[in-house]
C-alpha positions in Angstrom: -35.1 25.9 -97.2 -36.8 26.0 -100.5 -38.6 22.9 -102.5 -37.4 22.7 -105.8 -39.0 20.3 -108.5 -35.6 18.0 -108.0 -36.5 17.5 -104.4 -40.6 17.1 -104.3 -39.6 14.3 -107.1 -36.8 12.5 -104.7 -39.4 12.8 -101.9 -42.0 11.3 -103.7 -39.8 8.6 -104.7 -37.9 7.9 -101.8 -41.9 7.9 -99.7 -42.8 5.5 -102.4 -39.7 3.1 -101.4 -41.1 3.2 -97.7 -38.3 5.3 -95.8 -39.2 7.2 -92.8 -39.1 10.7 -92.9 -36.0 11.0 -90.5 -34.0 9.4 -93.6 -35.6 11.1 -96.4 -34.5 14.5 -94.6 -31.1 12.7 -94.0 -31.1 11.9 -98.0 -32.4 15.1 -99.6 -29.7 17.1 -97.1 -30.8 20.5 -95.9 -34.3 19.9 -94.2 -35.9 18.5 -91.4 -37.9 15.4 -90.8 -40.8 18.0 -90.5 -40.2 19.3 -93.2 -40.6 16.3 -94.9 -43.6 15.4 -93.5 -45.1 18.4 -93.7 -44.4 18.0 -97.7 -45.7 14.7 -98.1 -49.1 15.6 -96.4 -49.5 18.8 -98.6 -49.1 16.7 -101.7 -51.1 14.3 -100.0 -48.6 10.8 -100.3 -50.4 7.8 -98.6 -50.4 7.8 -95.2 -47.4 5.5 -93.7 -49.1 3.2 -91.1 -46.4 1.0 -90.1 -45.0 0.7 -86.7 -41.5 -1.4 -85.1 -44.1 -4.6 -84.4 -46.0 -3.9 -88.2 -44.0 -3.9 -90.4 -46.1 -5.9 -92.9 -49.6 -6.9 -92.9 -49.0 -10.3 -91.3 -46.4 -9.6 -88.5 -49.1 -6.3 -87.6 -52.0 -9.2 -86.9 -49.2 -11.1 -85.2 -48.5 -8.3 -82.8 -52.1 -7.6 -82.3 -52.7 -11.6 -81.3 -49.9 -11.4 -78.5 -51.4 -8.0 -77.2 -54.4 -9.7 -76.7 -53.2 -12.3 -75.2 -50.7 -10.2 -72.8 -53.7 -8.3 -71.9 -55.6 -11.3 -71.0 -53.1 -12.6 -68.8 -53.6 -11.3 -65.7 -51.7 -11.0 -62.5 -52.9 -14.0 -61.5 -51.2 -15.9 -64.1 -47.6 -14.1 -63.7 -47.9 -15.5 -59.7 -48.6 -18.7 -61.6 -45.5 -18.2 -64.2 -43.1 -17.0 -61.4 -44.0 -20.2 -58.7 -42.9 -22.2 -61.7 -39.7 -20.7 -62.0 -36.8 -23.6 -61.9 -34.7 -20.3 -60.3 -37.3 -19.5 -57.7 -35.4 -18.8 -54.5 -36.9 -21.1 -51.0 -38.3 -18.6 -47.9 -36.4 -18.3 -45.6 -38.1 -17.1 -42.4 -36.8 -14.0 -40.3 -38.0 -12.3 -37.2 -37.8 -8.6 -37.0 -34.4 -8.1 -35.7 -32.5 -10.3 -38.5 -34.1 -8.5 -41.7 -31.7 -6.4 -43.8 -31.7 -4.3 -46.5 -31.8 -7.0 -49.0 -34.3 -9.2 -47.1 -37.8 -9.6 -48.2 -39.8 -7.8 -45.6 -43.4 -9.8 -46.6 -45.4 -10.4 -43.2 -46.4 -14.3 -42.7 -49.0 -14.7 -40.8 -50.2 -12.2 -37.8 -47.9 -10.4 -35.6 -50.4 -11.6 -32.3 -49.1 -15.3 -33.6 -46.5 -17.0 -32.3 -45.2 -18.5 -35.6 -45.0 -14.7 -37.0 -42.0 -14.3 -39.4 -41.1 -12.3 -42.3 -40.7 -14.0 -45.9 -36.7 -13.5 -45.4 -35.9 -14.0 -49.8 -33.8 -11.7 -51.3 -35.5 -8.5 -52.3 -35.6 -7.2 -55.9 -33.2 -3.7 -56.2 -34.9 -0.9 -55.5 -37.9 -2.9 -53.2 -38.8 -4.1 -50.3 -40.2 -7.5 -51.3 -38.8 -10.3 -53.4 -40.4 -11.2 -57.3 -43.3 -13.2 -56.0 -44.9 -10.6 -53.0 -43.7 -7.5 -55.4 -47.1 -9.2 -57.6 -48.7 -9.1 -54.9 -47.9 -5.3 -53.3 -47.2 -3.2 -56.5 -50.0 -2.7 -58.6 -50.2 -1.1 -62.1 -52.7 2.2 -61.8 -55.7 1.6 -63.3 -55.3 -2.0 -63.1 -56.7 -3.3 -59.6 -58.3 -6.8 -60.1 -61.3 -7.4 -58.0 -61.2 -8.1 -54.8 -62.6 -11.7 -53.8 -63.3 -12.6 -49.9 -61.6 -16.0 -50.3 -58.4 -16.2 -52.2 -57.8 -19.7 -53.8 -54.3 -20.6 -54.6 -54.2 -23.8 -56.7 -53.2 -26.8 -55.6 -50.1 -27.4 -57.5 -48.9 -23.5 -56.1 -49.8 -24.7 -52.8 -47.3 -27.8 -53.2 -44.8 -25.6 -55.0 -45.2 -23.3 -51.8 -45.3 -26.3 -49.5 -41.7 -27.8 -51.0 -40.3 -24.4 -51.6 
């Protein structure tokens, strides 16, 4: 595949319009997306900077704003966002011998205990635990929060809990 004047001049149009390489290579016929970009960087065309979320100047500082604030939000927070649920499923307590495949199998309490039991939901696919003690076992790597000696759960989670 040769570049003729005809096509460096479509290119540079068509990269002037804003189209991604994959349909410049799909409009000129014949090349690759490479190709394309491999053109447009030796006759040094702008650089495009535009992602899915960017696609203008205003919906890019949008995106950055809600990745901020995603990252902020902690795990924490989802426990918080998951009690509130209107869907969220009551425990229902099961000892050893009753837990199946689709129970979740979260320890409550200590196994010395009397009142030992397991959390007893219904367990995500693919997991052991149901949505609220998956938060709690499943960790992203890199992402461990840090561990605190005494655990507070709010007191609105602890009535949620409580009524649940």
């Amino acid at each position: 595949m040769s570049w003729n004047e005809e096509k460096v001049n479509k290119l540079k149009e068509l990269w002037g319009k804003g189209n991604t390489a994959s349909q410049i290579a799909e409009i000129i016929g014949g090349i690759s997306r490479n190709a394309v970009i491999g053109k447009a960087h030796r006759l040094n065309l702008s650089a495009k900077i535009k992602t899915r979320a960017a696609t203008s100047n205003q919906n890019f500082e949008n995106s950055q704003v809600q990745k901020d604030v995603k990252s902020r939000r902690g795990r924490k927070s989802k426990f918080k966002s998951l009690i509130i649920e209107k869907d969220f499923e009551p425990e229902n307590p099961k000892q050893l011998e009753e837990l199946d495949e689709n129970s979740c199998k979260w320890p409550v309490g200590h196994p010395d205990e009397k009142g030992f039991y397991f959390c007893g939901r219904s367990s995500l696919k693919d997991f052991s635990y149901c949505k609220l003690h998956l938060l709690y076992a499943y960790q992203p790597k890199g992402k461990k929060e840090e561990v605190s000696d005494k655990e507070e759960v709010p007191d609105f989670i602890e009535k949620k809990i409580q009524s649940a």
